[in-house]
VEXKOLSE-583451 format. One record per residue (C-alpha): residue number from 1; residue in three letters; chain; x, y, z. Coordinates in steps of 0.05 Angstrom, whole numbers. Example, Ala and Ser with C-alpha at 12.3 -4.5 7.8 and 13.67 -1.06 7.14 Angstrom:
BEGIN
+-----+--------+--------+--------+--------+--------+
| num | residu | chaine |   east |  north |     up |
+-----+--------+--------+--------+--------+--------+
|   1 |    ALA |      A |    246 |    -90 |    156 |
|   2 |    SER |      A |    273 |    -21 |    143 |
+-----+--------+--------+--------+--------+--------+
REM end
This chain:
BEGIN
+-----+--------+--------+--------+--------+--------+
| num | residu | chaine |   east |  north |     up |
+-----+--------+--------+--------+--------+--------+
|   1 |    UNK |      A |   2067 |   1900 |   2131 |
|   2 |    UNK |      A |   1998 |   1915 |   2122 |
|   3 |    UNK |      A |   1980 |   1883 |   2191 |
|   4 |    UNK |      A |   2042 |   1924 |   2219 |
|   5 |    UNK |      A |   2002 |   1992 |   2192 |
|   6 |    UNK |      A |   1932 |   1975 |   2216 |
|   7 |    UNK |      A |   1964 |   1960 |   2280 |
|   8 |    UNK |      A |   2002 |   2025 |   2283 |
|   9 |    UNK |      A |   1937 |   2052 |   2270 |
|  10 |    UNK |      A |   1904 |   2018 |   2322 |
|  11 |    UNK |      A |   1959 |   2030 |   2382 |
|  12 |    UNK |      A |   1946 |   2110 |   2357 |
|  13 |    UNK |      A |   1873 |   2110 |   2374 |
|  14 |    UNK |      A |   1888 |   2067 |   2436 |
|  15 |    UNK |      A |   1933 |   2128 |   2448 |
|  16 |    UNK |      A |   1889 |   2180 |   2441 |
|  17 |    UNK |      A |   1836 |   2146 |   2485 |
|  18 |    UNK |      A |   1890 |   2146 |   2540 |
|  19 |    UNK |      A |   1898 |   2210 |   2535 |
|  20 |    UNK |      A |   1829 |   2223 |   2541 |
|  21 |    UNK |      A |   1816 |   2178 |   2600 |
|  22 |    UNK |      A |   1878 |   2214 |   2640 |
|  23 |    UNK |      A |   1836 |   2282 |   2628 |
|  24 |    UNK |      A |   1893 |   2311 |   2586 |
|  25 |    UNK |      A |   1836 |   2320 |   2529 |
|  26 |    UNK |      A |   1785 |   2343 |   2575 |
|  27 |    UNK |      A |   1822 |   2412 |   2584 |
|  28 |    UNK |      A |   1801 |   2424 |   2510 |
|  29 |    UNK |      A |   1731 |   2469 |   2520 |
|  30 |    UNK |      A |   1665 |   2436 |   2517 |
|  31 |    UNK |      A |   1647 |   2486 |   2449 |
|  32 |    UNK |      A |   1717 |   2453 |   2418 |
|  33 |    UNK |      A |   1698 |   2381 |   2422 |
|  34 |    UNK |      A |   1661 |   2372 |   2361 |
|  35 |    UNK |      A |   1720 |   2405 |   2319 |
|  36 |    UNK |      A |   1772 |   2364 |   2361 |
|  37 |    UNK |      A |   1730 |   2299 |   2341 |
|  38 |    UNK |      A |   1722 |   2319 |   2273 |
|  39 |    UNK |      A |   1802 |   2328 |   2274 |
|  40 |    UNK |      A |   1819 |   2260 |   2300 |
|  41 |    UNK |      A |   1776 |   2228 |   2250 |
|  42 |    UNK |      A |   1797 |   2264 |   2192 |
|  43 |    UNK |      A |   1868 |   2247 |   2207 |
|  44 |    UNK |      A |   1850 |   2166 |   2224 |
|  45 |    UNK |      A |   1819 |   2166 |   2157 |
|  46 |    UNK |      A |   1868 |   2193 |   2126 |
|  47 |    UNK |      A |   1923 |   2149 |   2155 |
|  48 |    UNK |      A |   1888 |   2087 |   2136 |
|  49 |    UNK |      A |   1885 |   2111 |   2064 |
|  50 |    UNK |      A |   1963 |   2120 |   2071 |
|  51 |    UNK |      A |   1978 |   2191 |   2081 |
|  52 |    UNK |      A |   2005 |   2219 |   2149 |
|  53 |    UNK |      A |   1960 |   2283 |   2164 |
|  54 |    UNK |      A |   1907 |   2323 |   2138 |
|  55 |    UNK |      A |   1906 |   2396 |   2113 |
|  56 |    UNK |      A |   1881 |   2451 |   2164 |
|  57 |    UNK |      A |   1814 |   2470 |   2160 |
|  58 |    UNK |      A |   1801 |   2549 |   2178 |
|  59 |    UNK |      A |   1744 |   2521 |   2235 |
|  60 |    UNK |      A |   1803 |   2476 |   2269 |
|  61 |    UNK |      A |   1849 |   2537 |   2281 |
|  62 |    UNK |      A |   1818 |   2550 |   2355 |
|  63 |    UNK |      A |   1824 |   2492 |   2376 |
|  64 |    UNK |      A |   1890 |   2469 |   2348 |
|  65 |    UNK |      A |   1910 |   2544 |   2379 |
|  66 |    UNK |      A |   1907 |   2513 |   2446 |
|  67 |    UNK |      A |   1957 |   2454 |   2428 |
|  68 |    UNK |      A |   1913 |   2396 |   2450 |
|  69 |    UNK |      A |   1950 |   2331 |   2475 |
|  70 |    UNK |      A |   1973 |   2289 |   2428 |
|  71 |    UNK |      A |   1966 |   2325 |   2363 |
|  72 |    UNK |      A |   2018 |   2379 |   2319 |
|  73 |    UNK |      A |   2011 |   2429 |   2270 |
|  74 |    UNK |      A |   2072 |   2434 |   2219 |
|  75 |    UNK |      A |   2074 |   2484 |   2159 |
|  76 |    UNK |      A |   2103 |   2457 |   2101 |
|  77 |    UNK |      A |   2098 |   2502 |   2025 |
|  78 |    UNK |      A |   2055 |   2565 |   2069 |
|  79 |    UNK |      A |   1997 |   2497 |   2084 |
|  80 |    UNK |      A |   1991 |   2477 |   2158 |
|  81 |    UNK |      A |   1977 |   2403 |   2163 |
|  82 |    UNK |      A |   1966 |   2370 |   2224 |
|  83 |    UNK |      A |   1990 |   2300 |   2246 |
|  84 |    UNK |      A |   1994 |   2255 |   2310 |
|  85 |    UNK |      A |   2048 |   2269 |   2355 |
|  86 |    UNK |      A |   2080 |   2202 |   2352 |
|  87 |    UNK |      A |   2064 |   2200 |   2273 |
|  88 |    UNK |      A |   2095 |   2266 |   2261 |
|  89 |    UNK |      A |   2155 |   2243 |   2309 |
|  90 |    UNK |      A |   2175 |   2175 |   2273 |
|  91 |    UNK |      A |   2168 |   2230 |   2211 |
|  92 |    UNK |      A |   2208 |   2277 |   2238 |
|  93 |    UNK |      A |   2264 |   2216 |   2254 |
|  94 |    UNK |      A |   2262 |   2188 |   2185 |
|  95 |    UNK |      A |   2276 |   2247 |   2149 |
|  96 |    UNK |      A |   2347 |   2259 |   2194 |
|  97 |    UNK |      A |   2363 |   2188 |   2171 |
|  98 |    UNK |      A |   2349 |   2199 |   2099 |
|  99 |    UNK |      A |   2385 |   2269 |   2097 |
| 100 |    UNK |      A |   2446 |   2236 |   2140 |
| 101 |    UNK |      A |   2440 |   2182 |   2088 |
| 102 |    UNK |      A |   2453 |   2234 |   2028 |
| 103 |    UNK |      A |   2502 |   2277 |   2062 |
| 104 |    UNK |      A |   2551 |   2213 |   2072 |
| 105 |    UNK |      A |   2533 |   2189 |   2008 |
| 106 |    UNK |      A |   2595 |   2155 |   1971 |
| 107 |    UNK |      A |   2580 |   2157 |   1891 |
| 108 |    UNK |      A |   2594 |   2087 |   1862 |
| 109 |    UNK |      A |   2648 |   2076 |   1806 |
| 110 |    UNK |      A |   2608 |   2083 |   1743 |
| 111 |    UNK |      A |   2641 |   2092 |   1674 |
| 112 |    UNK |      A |   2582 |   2144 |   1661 |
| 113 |    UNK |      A |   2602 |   2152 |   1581 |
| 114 |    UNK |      A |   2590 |   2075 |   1578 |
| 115 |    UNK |      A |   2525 |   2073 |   1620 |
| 116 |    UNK |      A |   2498 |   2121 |   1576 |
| 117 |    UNK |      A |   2514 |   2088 |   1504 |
| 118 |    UNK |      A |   2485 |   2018 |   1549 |
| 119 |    UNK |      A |   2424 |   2062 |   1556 |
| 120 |    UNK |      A |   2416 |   2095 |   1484 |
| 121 |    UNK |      A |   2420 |   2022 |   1464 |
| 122 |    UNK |      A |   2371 |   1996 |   1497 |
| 123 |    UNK |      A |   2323 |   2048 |   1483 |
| 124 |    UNK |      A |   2330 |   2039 |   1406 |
| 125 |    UNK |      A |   2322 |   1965 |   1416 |
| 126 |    UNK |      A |   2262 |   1969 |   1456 |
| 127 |    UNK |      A |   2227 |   2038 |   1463 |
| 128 |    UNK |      A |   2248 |   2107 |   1478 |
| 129 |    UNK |      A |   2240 |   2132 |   1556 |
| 130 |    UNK |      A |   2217 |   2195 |   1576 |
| 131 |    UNK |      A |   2260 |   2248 |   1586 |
| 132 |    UNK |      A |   2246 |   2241 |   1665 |
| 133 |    UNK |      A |   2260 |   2173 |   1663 |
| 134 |    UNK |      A |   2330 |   2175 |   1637 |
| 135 |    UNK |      A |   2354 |   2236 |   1680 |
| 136 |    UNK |      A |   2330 |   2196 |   1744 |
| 137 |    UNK |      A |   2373 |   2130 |   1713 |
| 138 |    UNK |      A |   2425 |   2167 |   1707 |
| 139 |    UNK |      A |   2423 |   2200 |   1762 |
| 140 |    UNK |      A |   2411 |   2133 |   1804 |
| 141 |    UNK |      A |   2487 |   2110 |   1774 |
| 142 |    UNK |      A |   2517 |   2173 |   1807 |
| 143 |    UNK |      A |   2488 |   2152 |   1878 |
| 144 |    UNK |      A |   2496 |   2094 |   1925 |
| 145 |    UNK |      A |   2435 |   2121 |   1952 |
| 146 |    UNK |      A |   2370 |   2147 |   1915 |
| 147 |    UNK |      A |   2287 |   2157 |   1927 |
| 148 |    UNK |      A |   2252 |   2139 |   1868 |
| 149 |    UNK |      A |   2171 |   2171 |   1872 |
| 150 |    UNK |      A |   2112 |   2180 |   1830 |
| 151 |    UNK |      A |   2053 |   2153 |   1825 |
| 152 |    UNK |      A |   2013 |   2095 |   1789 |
| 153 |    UNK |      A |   2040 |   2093 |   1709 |
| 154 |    UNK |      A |   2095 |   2136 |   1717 |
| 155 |    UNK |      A |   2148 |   2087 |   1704 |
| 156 |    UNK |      A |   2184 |   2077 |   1764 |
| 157 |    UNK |      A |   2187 |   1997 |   1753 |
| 158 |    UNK |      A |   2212 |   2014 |   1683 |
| 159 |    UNK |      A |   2263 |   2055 |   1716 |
| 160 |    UNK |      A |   2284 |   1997 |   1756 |
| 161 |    UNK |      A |   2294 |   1947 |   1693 |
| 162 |    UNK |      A |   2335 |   1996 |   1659 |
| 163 |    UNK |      A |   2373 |   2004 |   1711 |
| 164 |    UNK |      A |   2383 |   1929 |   1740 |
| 165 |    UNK |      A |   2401 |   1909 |   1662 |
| 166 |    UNK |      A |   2447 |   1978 |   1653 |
| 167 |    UNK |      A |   2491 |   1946 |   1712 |
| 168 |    UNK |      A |   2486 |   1885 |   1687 |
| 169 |    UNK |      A |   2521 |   1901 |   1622 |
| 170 |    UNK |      A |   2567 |   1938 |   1663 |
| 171 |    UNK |      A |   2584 |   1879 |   1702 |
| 172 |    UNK |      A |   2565 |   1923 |   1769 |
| 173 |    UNK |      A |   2503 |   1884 |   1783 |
| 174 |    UNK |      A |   2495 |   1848 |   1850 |
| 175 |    UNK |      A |   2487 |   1778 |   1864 |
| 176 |    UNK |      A |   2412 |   1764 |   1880 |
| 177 |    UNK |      A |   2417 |   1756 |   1950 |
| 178 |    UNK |      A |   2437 |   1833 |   1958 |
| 179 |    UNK |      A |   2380 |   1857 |   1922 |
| 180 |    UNK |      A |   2322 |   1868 |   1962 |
| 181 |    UNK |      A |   2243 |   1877 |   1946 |
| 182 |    UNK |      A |   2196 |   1904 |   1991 |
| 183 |    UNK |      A |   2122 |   1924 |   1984 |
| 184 |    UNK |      A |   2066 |   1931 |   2029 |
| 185 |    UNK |      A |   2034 |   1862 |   2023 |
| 186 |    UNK |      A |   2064 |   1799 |   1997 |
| 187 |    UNK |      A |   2008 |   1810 |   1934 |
| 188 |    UNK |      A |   2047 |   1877 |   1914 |
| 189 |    UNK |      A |   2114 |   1851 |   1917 |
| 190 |    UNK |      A |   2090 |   1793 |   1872 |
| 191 |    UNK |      A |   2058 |   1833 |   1822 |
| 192 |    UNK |      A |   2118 |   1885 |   1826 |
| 193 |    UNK |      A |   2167 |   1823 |   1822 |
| 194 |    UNK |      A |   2130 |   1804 |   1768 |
| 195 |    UNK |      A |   2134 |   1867 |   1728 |
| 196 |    UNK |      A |   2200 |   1880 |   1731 |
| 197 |    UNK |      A |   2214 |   1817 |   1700 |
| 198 |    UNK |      A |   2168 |   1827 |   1642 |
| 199 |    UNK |      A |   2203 |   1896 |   1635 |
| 200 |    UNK |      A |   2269 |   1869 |   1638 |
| 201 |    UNK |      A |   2244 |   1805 |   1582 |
| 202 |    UNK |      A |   2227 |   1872 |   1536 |
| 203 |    UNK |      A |   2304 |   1904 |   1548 |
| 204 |    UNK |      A |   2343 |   1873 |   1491 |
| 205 |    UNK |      A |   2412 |   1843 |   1514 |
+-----+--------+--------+--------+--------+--------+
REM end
């Protein structure tokens, strides 16, 4: 996956340069070039430190004013941030599949009174969760589909355990083979397979 991404990357500036060559850029005045520059590599930066786009700067506003080829400007919480087109399209494309996903969500069959006592249980066995953590268990029961975020040490993999051994007791748990794992190189998903195990070892049966 990681190749996937630099490659994505790479096919983007190949993109751009096109676009260049083909005098679309060239439109952009001669005093705008140094900000347009500046724009493109703020945003290749960024996307190779994983995020999509870059914040607005007040000195890019001219520029971006005249729409140059290639690049768009989206507001999201009163910031502008501005992405590649074809970024900001594949963007644009997963978030209709993830809201169509939720709309035609069908909750599971979960005996919710007994996934909770499963869960009190295994706190007072092993160690208590924060409040965040249980609501988003709990919450993950209710739907076939769910996005789990946060960053480093926030407990998403001991979300997972709980959850995984939660069904388990429940006898709702699915066979191996339809339980997927996926991280961006084969190093993550080890170390993520890894500590899911170790959390599940600390759940008491």
């Amino acid at each position: 996956m990681e190749e996937s991404f630099s490659h994505f990357i790479e096919k983007l500036k190949a993109d751009i340069l096109d676009l260049y060559e083909s005098g679309a850029l060239k439109k952009i005045p001669e005093n705008f070039s140094d900000y347009l520059l500046e724009i493109l590599n703020s945003i290749w930066s960024s996307m190779e430190e994983g995020s999509l786009c870059v914040p607005v700067k007040k000195e890019w506003r001219d520029v971006l004013k005249l729409k140059p080829p290639g690049l768009v400007v989206d507001k999201f919480e009163n910031k502008e941030w501005v992405y590649f087109e074809k970024t900001h399209r594949s963007k644009t494309d997963l978030e209709s599949l993830l809201k169509e996903r939720i709309q035609n969500d069908v909750p599971p069959k979960v005996d919710r009174h007994r996934a909770e006592k499963i869960l009190k249980d295994l706190e007072s066995k092993s160690f208590p969760l924060k409040e965040a953590q249980v609501k988003t268990i709990l919450s993950c029961l209710n739907s076939s589909f769910h996005i789990v975020s946060g960053g480093p040490g926030t407990g998403k993999t001991t979300v997972v355990a709980f959850l995984l051994e939660i069904l388990n007791q429940l006898g709702q748990l699915p066979s191996p083979e339809e339980i997927a794992l996926v991280a961006p190189t084969g190093r993550a998903a080890q170390r993520l397979t890894e500590s899911i195990q170790e959390n599940l070892k600390k759940s008491p049966k």
